[in-house]
Backbone as numpy.savetxt, mean C-alpha at the origin, in Angstrom:
# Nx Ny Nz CAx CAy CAz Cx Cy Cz
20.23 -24.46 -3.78 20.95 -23.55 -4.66 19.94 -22.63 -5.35
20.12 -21.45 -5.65 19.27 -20.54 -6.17 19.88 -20.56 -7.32
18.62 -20.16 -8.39 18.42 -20.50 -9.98 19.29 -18.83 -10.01
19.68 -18.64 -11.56 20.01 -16.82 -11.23 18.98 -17.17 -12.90
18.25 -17.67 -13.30 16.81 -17.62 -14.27 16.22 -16.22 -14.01
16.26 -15.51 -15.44 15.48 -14.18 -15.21 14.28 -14.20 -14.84
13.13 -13.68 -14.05 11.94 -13.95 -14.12 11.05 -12.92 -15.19
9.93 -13.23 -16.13 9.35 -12.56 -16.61 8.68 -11.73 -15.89
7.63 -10.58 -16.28 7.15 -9.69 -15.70 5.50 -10.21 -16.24
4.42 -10.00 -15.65 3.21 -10.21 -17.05 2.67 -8.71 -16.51
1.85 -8.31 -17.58 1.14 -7.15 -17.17 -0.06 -7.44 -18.12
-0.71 -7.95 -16.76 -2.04 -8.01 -17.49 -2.73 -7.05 -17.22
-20.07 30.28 -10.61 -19.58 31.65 -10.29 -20.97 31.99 -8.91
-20.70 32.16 -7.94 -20.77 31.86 -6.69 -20.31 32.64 -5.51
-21.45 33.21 -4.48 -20.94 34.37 -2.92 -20.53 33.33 -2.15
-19.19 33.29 -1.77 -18.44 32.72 -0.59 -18.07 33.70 0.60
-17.98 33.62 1.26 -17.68 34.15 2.99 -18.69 34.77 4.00
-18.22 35.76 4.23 -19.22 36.53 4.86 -20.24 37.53 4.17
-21.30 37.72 4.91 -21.85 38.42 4.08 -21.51 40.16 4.00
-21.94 41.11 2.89 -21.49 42.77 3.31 -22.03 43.41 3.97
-21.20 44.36 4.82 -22.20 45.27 5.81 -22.47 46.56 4.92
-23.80 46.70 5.73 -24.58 48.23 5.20 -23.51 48.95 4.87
-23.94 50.15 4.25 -23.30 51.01 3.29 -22.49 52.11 4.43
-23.36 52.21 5.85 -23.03 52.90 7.33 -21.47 52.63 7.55
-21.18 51.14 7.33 -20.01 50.98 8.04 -18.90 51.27 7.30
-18.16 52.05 8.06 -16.45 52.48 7.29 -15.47 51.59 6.47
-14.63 52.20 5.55 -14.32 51.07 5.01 -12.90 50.47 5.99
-12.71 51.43 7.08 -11.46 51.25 7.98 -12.01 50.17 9.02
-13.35 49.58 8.95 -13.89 48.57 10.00 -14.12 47.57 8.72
-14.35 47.42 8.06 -14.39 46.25 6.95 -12.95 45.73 6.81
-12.03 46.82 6.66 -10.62 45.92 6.24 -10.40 45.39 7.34
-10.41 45.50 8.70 -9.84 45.05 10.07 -10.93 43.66 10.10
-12.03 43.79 9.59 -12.86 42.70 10.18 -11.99 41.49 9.09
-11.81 41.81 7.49 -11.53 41.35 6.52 -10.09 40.66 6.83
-9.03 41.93 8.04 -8.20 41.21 7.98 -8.08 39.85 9.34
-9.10 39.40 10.04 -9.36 39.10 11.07 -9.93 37.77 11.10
-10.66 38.04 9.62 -11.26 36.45 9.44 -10.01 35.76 8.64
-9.58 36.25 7.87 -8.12 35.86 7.16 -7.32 35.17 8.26
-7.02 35.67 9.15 -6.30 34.74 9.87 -6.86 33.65 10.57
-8.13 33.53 10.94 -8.83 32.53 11.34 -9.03 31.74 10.38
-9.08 31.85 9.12 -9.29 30.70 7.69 -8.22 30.02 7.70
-7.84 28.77 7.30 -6.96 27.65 6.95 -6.07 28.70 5.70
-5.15 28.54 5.79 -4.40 28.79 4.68 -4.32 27.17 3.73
-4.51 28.32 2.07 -4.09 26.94 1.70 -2.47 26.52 1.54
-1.49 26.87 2.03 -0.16 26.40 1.86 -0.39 25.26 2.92
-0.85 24.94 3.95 -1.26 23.94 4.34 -1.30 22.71 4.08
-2.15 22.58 2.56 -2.25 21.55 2.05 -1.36 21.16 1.37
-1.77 19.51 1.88 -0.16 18.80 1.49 -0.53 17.89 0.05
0.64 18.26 -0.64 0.60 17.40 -2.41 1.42 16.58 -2.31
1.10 15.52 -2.03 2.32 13.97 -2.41 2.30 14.02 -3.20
3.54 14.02 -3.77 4.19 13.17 -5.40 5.00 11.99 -5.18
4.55 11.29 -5.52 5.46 9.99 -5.79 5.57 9.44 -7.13
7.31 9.12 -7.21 8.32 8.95 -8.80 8.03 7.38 -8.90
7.08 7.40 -10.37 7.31 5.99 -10.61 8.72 6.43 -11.61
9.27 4.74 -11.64 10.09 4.55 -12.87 9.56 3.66 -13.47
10.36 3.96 -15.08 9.94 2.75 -15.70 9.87 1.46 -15.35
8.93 0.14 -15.71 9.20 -0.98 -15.53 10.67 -1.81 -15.81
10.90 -1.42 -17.36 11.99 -1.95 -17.48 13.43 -1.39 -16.75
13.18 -0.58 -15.97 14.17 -0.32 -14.75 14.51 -1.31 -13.80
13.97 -2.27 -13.74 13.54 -3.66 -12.69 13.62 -4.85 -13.24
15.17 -5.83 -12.53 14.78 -7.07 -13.39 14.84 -7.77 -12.25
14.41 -9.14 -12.38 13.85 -10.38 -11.39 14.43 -11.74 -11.33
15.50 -12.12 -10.70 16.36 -13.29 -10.81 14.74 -14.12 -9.96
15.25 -15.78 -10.45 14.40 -16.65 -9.44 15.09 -17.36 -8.22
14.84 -17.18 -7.17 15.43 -18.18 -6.52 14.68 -19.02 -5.70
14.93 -20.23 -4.29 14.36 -21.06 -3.89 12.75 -20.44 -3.35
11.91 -21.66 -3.52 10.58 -21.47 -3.34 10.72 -20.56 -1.87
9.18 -20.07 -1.58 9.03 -19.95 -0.35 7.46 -20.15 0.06
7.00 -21.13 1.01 6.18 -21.44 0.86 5.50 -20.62 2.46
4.01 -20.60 2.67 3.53 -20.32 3.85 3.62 -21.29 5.10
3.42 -20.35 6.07 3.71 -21.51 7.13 2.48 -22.28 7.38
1.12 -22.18 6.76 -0.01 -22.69 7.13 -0.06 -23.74 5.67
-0.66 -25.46 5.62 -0.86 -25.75 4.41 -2.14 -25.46 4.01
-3.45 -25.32 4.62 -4.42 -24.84 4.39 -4.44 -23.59 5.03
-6.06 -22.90 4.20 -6.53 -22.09 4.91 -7.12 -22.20 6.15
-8.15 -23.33 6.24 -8.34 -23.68 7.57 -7.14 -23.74 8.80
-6.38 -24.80 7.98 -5.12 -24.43 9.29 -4.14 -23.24 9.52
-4.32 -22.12 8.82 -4.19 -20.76 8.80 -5.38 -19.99 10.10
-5.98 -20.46 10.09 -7.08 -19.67 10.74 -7.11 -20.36 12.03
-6.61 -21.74 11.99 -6.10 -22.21 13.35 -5.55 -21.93 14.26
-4.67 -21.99 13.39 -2.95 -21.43 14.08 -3.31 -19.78 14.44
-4.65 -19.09 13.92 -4.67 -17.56 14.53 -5.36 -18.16 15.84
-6.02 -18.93 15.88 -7.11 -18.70 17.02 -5.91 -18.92 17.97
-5.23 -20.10 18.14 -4.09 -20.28 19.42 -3.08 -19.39 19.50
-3.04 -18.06 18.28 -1.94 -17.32 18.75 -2.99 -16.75 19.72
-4.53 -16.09 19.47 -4.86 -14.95 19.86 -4.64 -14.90 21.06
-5.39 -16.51 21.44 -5.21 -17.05 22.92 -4.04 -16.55 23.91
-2.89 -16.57 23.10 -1.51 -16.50 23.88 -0.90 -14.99 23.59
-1.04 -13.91 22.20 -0.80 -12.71 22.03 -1.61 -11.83 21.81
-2.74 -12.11 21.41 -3.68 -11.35 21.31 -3.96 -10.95 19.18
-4.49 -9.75 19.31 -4.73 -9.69 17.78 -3.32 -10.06 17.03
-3.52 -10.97 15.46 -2.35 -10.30 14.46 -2.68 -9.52 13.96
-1.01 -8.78 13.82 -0.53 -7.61 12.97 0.35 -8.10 11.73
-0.03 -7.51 10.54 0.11 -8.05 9.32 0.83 -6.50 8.76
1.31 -6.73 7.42 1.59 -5.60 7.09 1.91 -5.70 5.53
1.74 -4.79 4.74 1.70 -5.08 3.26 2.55 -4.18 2.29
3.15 -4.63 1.54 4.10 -2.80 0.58 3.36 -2.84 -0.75
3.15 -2.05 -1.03 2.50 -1.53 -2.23 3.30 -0.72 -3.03
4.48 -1.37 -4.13 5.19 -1.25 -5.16 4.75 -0.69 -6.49
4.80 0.75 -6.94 4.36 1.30 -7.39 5.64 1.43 -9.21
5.09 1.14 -10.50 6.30 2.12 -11.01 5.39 2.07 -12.41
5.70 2.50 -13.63 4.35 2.22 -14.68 5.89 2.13 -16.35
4.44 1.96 -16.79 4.81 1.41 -17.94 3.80 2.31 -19.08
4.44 2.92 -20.29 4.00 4.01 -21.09 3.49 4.74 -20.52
3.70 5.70 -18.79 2.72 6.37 -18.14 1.56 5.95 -17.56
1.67 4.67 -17.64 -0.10 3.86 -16.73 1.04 3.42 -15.51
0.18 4.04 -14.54 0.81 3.21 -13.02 0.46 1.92 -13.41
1.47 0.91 -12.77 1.46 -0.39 -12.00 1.67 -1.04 -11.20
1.14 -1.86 -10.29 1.70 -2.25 -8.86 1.77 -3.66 -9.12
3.02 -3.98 -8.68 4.00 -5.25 -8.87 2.88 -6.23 -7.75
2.56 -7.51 -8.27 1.65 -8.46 -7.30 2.27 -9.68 -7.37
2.41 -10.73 -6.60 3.05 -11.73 -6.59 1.83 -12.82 -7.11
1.62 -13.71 -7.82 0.79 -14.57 -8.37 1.20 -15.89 -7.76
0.23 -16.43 -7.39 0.22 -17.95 -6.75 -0.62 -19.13 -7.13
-0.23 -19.91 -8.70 -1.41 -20.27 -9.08 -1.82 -19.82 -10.33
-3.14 -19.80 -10.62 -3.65 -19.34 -11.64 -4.54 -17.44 -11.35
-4.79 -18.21 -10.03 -5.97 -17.10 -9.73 -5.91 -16.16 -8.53
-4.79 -16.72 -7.42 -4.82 -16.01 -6.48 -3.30 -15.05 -6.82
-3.69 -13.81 -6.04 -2.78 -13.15 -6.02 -2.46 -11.63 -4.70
-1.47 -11.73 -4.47 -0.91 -10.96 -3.26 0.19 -9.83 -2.77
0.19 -8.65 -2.31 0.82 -7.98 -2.45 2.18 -8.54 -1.02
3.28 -8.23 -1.59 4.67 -8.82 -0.70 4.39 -8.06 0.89
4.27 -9.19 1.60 3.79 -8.70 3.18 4.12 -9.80 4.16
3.75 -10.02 5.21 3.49 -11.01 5.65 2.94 -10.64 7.44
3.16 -11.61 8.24 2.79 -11.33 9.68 4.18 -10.13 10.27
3.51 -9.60 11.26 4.73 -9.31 12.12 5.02 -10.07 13.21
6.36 -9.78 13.91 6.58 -10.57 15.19 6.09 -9.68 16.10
5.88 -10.76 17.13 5.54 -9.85 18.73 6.46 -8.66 19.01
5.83 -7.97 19.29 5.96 -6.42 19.27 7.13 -5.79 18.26
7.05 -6.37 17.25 8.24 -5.95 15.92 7.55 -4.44 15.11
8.09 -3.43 15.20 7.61 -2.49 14.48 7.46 -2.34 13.06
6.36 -1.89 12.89 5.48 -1.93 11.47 6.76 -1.93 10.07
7.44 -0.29 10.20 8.22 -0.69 9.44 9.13 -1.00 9.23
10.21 -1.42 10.10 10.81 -2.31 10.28 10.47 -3.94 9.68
9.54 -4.52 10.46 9.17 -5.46 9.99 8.67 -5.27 8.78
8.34 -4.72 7.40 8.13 -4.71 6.68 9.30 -4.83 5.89
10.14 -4.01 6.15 11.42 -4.38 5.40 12.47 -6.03 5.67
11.96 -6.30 6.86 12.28 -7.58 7.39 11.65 -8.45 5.98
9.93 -8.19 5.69 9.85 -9.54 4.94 9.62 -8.66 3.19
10.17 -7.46 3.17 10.01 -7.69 1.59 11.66 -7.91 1.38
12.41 -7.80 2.15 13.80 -8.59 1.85 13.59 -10.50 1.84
12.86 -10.61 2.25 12.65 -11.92 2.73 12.14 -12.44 1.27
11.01 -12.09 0.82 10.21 -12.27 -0.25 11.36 -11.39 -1.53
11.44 -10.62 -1.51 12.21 -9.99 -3.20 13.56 -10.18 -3.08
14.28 -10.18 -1.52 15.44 -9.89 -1.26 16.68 -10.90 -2.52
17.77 -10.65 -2.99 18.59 -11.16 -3.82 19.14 -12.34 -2.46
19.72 -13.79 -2.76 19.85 -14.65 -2.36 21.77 -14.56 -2.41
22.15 -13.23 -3.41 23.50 -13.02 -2.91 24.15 -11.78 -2.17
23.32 -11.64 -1.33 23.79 -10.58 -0.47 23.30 -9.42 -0.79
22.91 -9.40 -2.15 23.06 -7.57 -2.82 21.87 -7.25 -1.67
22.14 -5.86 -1.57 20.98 -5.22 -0.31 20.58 -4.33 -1.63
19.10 -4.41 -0.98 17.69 -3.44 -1.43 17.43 -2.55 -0.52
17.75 -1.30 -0.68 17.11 -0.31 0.08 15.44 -0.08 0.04
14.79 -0.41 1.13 13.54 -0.41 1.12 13.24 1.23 1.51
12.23 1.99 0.90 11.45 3.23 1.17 10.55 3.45 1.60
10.10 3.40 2.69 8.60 3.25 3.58 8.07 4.75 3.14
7.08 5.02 2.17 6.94 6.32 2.11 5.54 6.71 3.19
4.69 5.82 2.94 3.25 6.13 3.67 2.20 5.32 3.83
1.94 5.73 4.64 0.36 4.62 5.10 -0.84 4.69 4.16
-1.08 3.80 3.51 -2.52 3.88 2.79 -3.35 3.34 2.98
-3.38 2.23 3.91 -4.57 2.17 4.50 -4.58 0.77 5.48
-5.56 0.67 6.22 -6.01 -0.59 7.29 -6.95 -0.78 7.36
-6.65 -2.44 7.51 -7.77 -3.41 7.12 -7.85 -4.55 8.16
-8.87 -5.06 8.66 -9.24 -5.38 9.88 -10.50 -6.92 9.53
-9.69 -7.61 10.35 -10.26 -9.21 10.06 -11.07 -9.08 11.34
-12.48 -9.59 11.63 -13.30 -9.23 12.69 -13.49 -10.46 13.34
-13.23 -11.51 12.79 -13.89 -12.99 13.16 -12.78 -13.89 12.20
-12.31 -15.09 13.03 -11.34 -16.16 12.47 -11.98 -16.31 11.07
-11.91 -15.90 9.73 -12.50 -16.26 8.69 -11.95 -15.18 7.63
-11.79 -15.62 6.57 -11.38 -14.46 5.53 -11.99 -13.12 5.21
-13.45 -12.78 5.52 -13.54 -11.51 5.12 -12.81 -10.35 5.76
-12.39 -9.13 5.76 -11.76 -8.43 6.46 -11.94 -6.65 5.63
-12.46 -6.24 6.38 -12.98 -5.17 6.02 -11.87 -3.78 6.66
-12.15 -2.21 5.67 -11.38 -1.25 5.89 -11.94 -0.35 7.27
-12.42 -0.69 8.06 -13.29 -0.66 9.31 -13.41 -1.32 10.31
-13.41 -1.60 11.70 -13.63 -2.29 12.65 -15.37 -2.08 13.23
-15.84 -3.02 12.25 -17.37 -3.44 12.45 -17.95 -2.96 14.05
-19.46 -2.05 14.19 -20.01 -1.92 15.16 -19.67 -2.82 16.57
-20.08 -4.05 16.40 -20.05 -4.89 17.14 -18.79 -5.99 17.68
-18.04 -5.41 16.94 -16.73 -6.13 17.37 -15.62 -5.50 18.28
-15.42 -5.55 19.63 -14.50 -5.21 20.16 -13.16 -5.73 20.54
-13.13 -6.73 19.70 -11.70 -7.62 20.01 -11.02 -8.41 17.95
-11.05 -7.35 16.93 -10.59 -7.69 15.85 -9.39 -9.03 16.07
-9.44 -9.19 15.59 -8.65 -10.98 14.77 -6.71 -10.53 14.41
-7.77 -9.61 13.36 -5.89 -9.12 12.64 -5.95 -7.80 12.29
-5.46 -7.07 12.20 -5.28 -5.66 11.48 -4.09 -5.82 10.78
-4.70 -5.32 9.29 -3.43 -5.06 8.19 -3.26 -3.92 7.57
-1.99 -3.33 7.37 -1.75 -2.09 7.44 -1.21 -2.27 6.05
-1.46 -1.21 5.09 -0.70 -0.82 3.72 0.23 0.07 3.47
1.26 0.30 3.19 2.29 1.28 3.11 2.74 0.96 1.98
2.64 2.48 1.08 3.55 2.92 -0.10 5.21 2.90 0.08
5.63 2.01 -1.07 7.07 1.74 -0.82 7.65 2.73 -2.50
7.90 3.42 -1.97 9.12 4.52 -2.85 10.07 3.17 -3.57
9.55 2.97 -4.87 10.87 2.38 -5.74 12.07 3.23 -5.81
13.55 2.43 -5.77 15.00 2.80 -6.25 14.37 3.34 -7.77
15.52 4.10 -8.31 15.38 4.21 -9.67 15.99 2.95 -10.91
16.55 1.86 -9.90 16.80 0.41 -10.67 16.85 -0.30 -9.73
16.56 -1.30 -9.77 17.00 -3.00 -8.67 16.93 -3.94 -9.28
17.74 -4.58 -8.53 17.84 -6.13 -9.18 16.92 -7.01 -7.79
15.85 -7.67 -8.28 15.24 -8.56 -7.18 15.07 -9.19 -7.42
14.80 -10.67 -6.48 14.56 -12.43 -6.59 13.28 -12.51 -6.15
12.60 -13.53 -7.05 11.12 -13.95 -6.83 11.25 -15.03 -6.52
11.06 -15.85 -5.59 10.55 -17.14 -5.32 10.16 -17.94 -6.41
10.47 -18.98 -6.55 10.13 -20.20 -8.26 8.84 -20.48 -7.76
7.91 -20.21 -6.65 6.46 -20.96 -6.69 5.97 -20.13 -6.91
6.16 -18.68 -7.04 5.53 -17.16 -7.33 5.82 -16.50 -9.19
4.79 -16.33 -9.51 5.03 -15.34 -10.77 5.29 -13.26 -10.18
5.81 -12.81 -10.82 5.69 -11.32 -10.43 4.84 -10.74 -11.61
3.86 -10.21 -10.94 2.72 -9.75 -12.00 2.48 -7.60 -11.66
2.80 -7.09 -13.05 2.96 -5.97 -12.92 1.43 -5.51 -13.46
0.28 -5.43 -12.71 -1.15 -5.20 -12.85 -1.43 -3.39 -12.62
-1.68 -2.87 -13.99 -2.63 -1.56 -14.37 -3.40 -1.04 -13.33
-3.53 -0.25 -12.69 -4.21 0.32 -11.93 -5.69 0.41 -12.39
-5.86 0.93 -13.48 -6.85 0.52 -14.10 -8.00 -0.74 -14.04
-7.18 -1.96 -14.57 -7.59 -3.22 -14.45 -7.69 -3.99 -12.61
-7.29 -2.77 -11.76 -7.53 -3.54 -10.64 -8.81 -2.90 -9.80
-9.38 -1.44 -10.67 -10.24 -0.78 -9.92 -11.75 -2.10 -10.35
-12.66 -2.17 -9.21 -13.45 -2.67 -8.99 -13.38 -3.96 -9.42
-12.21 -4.58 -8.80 -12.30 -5.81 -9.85 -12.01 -7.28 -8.63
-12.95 -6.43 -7.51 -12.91 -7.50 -6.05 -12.72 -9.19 -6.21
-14.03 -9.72 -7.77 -13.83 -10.93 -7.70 -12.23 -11.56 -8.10
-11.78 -10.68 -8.80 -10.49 -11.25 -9.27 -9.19 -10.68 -8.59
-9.53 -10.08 -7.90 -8.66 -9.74 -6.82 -8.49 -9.90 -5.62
-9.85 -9.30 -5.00 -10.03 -9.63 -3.79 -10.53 -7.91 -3.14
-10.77 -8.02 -2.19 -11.45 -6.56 -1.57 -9.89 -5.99 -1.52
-9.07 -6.10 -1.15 -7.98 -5.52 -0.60 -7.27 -4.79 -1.72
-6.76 -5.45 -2.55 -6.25 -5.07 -3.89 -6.74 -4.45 -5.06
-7.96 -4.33 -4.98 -8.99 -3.79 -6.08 -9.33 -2.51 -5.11
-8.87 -2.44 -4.24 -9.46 -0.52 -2.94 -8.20 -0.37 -3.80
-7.05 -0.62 -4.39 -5.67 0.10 -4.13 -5.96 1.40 -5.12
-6.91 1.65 -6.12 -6.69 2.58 -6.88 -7.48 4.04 -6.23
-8.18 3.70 -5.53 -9.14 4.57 -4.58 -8.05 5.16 -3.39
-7.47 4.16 -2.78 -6.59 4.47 -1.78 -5.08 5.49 -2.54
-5.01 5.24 -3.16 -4.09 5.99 -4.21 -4.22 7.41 -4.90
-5.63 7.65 -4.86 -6.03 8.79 -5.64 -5.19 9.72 -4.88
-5.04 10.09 -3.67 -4.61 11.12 -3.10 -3.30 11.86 -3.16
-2.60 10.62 -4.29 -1.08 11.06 -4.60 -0.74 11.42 -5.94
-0.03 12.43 -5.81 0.33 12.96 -7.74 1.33 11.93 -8.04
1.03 11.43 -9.16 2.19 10.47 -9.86 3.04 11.54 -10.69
4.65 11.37 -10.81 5.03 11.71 -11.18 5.89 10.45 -12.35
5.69 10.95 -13.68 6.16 9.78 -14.21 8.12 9.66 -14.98
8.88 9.18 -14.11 10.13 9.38 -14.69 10.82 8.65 -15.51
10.99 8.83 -16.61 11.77 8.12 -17.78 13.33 7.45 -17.66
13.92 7.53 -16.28 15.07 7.46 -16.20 15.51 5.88 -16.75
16.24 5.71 -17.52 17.09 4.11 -17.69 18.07 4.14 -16.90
């Protein structure tokens, strides 16, 4: 039976172009040359400005329902169970959402807490040949999804980044190392566009931790490499901050 227990939140001056011709040349061969390189230059309408709408936190509340635990009980037997998939499918594909919304105007990204110390953004494996986002919405319904039916529209807005396990073992870097031609796992990050309200269920063995962007830049030991890149990987988008209740 699922608890309907609210869950708390914690929040812990310069010559650019070409150069001028002698004083000889007409000014009817300067404008043609002038208008010639113009079209060969990049326009800047080109460039693209993401905005993405946080909402407020308190837009978001969190029923608890039944645990959900991993399918590995250790890490070692996590890293097991990869070596005999690789054997039989080859690399895993993993995939991660990165839940964005803030509080007094400071972004925050929602992290699931396990414990005291570890902590993880809502993801999990994919299935054999299950598409990225698809399967992503497969397990953040799985992980946040309400236990009475209510549907969550999930928003796959964009890719922010991949991350690549080189060798059966936890380090896993934003690169596929010189010497490695057969990676382990690749994990992919995608920005998930919050509703402007939801109601979602956390698992009772999980806390939902709404962590400062701020407090996660360089902060690998207490995070981990993956989650402490998120504010770097982020720079590239305008926050837009919306007040809506």
């Amino acid at each position: 039976m699922s608890s309907t227990t609210m869950k708390t939140i914690t929040t812990p001056p310069g010559g650019h172009g070409w150069p001028r011709r002698g004083t000889g040349t007409s000014n009817s061969n300067e404008q043609n040359n002038a208008n010639q390189i113009a079209k060969l230059s990049p326009s800047t309408s080109l460039t693209i400005n993401r905005c993405i709408k946080l909402y407020p936190l308190t837009n978001y509340s969190f029923l608890t329902k039944d645990a959900l635990f991993e399918k590995d009980p250790s890490v070692p037997a996590r890293f097991q169970r990869m070596r005999e998939e690789f054997e039989k499918i080859g690399m895993r594909r993993s995939v991660d959402g990165v839940l964005l919304v803030h509080k007094h105007g400071i972004p925050h990204i929602l992290l699931l807490q396990l414990g005291n110390t570890f902590f993880k953004l809502p993801g999990g494996e994919l299935k054999s040949g299950e598409d990225e986002v698809e399967g992503l919405k497969r397990l953040l319904t799985e992980i946040l999804g309400r236990e009475d039916g209510g549907k969550q529209e999930w928003i796959i807005e964009d890719t922010i980044g991949n991350w690549w396990r080189p060798n059966f073992e936890p380090p896993q870097y934003p690169y596929i190392p010189a010497h490695i031609t057969k990676p382990k796992e690749h994990k992919k990050l995608f920005l998930v566009q919050m509703s402007v309200k939801a109601l979602l269920a956390v698992p009772k063995n999980y806390k939902i931790v709404a962590a400062p962007l701020f407090e996660l830049y360089d902060s690998t030991q207490s995070y981990g490499a993956i989650i402490s890149s998120l504010p770097q990987a982020l720079c590239r988008f305008n926050f837009i901050f919306v007040n809506e209740e």
